[in-house]
C-alpha atoms as a printed R data frame, in Angstrom:
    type eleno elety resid chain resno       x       y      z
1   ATOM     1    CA   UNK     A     1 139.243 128.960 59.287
2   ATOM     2    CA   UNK     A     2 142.058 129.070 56.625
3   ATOM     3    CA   UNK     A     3 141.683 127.013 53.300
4   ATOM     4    CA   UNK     A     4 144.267 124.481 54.520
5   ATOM     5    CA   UNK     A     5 141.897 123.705 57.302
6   ATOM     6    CA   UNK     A     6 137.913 123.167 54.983
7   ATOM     7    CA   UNK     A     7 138.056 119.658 54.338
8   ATOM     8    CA   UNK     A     8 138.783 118.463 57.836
9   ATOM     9    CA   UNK     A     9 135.702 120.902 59.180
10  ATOM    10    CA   UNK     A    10 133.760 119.424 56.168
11  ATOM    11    CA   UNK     A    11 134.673 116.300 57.658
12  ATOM    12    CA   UNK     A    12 133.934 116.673 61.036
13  ATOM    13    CA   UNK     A    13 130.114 118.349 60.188
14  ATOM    14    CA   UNK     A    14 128.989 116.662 57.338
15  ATOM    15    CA   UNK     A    15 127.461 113.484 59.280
16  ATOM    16    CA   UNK     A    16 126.069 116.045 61.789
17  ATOM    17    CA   UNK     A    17 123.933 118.687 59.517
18  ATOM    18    CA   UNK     A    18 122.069 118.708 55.865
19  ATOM    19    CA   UNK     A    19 124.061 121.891 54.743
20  ATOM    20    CA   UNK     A    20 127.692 123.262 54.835
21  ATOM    21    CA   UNK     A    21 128.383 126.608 53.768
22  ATOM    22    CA   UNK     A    22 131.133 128.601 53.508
23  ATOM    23    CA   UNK     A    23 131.687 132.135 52.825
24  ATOM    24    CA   UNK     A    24 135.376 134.270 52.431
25  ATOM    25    CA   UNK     A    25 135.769 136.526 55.165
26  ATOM    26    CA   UNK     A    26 134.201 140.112 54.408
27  ATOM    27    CA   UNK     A    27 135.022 143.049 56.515
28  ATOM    28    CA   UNK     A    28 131.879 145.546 56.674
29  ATOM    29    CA   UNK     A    29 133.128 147.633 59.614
30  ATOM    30    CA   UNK     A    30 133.724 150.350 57.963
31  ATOM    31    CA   UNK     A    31 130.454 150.323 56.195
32  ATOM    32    CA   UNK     A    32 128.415 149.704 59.243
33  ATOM    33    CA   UNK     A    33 128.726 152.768 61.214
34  ATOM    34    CA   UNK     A    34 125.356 153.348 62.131
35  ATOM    35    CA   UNK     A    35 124.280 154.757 64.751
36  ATOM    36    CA   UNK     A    36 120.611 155.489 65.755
37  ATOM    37    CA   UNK     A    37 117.506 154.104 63.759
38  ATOM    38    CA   UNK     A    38 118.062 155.134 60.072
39  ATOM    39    CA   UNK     A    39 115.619 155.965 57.923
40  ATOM    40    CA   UNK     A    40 116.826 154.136 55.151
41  ATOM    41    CA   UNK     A    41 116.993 150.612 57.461
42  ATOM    42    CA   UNK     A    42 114.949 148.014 56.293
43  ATOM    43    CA   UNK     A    43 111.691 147.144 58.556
44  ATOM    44    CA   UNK     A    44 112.691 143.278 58.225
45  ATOM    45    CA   UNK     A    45 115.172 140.837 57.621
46  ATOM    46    CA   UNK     A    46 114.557 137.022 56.526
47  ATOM    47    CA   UNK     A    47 117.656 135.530 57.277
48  ATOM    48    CA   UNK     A    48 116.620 134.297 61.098
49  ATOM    49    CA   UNK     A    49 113.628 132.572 59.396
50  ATOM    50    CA   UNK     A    50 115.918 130.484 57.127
51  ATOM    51    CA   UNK     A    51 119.594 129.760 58.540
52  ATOM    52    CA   UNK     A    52 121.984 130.224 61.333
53  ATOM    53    CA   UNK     A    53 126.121 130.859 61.252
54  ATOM    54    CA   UNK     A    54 128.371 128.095 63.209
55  ATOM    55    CA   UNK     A    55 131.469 129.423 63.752
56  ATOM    56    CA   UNK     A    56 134.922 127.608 63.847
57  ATOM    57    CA   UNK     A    57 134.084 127.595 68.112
58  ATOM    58    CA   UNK     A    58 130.946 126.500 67.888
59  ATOM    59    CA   UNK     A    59 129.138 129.723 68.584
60  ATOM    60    CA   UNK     A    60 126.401 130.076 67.068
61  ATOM    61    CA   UNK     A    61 124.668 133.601 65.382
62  ATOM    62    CA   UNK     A    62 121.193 134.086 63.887
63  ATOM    63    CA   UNK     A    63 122.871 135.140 60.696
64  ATOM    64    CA   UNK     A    64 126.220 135.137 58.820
65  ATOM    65    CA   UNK     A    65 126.976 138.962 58.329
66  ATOM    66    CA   UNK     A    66 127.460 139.232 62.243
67  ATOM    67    CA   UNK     A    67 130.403 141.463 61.593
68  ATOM    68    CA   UNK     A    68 130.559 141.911 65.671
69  ATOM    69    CA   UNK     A    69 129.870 138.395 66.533
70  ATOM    70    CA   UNK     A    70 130.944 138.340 69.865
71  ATOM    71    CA   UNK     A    71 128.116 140.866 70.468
72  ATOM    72    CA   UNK     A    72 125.289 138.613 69.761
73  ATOM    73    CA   UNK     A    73 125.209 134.340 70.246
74  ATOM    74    CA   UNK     A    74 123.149 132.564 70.693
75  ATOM    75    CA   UNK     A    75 124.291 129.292 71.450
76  ATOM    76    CA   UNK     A    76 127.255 127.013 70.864
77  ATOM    77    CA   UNK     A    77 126.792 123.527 69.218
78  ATOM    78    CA   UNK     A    78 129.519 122.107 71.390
79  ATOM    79    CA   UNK     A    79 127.425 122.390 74.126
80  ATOM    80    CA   UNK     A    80 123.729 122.251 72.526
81  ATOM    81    CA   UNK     A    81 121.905 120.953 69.782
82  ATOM    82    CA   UNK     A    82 121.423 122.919 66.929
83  ATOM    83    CA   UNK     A    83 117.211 122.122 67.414
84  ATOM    84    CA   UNK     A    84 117.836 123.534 70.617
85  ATOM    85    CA   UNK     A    85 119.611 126.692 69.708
86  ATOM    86    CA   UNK     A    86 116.867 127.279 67.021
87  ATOM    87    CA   UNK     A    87 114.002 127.024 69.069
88  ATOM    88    CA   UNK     A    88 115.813 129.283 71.881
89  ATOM    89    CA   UNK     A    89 113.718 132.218 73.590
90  ATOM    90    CA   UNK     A    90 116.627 134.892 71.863
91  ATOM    91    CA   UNK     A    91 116.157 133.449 68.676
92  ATOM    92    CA   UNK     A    92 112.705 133.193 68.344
93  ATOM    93    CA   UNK     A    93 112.161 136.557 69.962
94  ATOM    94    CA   UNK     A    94 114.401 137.403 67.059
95  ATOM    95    CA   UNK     A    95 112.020 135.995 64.711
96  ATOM    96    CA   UNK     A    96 109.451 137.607 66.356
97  ATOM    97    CA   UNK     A    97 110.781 140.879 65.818
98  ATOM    98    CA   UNK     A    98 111.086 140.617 62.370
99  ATOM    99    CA   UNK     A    99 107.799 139.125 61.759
100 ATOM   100    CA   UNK     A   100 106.857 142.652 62.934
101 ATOM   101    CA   UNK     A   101 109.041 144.804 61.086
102 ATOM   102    CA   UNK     A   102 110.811 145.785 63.835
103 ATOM   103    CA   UNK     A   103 114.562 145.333 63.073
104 ATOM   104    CA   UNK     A   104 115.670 148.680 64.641
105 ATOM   105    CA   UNK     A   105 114.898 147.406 67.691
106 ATOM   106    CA   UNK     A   106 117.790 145.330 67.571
107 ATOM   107    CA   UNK     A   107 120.853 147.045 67.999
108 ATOM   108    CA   UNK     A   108 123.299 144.749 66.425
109 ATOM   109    CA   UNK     A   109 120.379 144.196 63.255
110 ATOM   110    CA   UNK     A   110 120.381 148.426 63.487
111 ATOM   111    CA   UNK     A   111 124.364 148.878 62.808
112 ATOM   112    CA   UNK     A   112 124.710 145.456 60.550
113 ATOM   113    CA   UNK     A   113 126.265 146.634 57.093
114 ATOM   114    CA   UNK     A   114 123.962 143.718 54.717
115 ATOM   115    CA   UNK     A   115 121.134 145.384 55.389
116 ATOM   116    CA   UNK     A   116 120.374 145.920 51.298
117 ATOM   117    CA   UNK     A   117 120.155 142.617 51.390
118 ATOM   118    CA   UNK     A   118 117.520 141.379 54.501
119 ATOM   119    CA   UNK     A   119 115.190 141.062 51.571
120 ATOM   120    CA   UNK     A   120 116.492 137.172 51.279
121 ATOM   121    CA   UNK     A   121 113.306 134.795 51.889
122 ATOM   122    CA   UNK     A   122 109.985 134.986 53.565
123 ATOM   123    CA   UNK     A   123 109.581 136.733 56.561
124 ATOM   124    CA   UNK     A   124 106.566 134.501 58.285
């Protein structure tokens, strides 16, 4: 989305959901080169237990620092309701796996480049 373009999408969601948020566009591929489990990984990450990222097409991610997005969503709010996305098999097996401490297990959690900060929130 370009700045010209916030108030309209503002618009358009605000009657629809209790919180907006938008972040400036970050590029963390170069930092996210992982490959493998790393020892220094994090065992969990809170941000599936508290939010989700809507994108300008609707598609939805478990978390906002999806730098390969494409790679992993789970829904699209054009077509389903977000209550419906959040309570989906992939994203509570998501939840699941964090719960654990199992993050490596997901590749796209494995190579993501915020992982100094999955600390964010409960993990329950």
């Amino acid at each position: 989305m370009n700045k010209h373009e916030l108030e309209a999408f503002k618009a358009f969601w605000e009657p629809q959901v209790e919180l907006i948020h938008v972040q400036m566009y970050q590029d963390f591929v170069a930092p996210a080169m992982r490959t493998g489990q790393d020892a220094s990984l994090p065992e969990r990450c809170a941000q599936p237990m508290v939010r989700m990222a809507v994108r300008v097409d609707g598609s939805v991610q478990p978390c906002c620092s999806f730098f390969g997005y494409e790679r992993y969503v789970v829904g699209n709010v054009l077509t389903q309701s977000v209550q419906d996305i959040w309570d989906s098999e992939e994203c509570r097996r998501l939840r699941t796996q964090m719960r654990e401490g199992r993050l490596a297990d997901n590749p796209i959690c494995r190579e993501c480049a915020m992982t100094w900060d999955c600390g964010e929130g409960e993990v329950s």
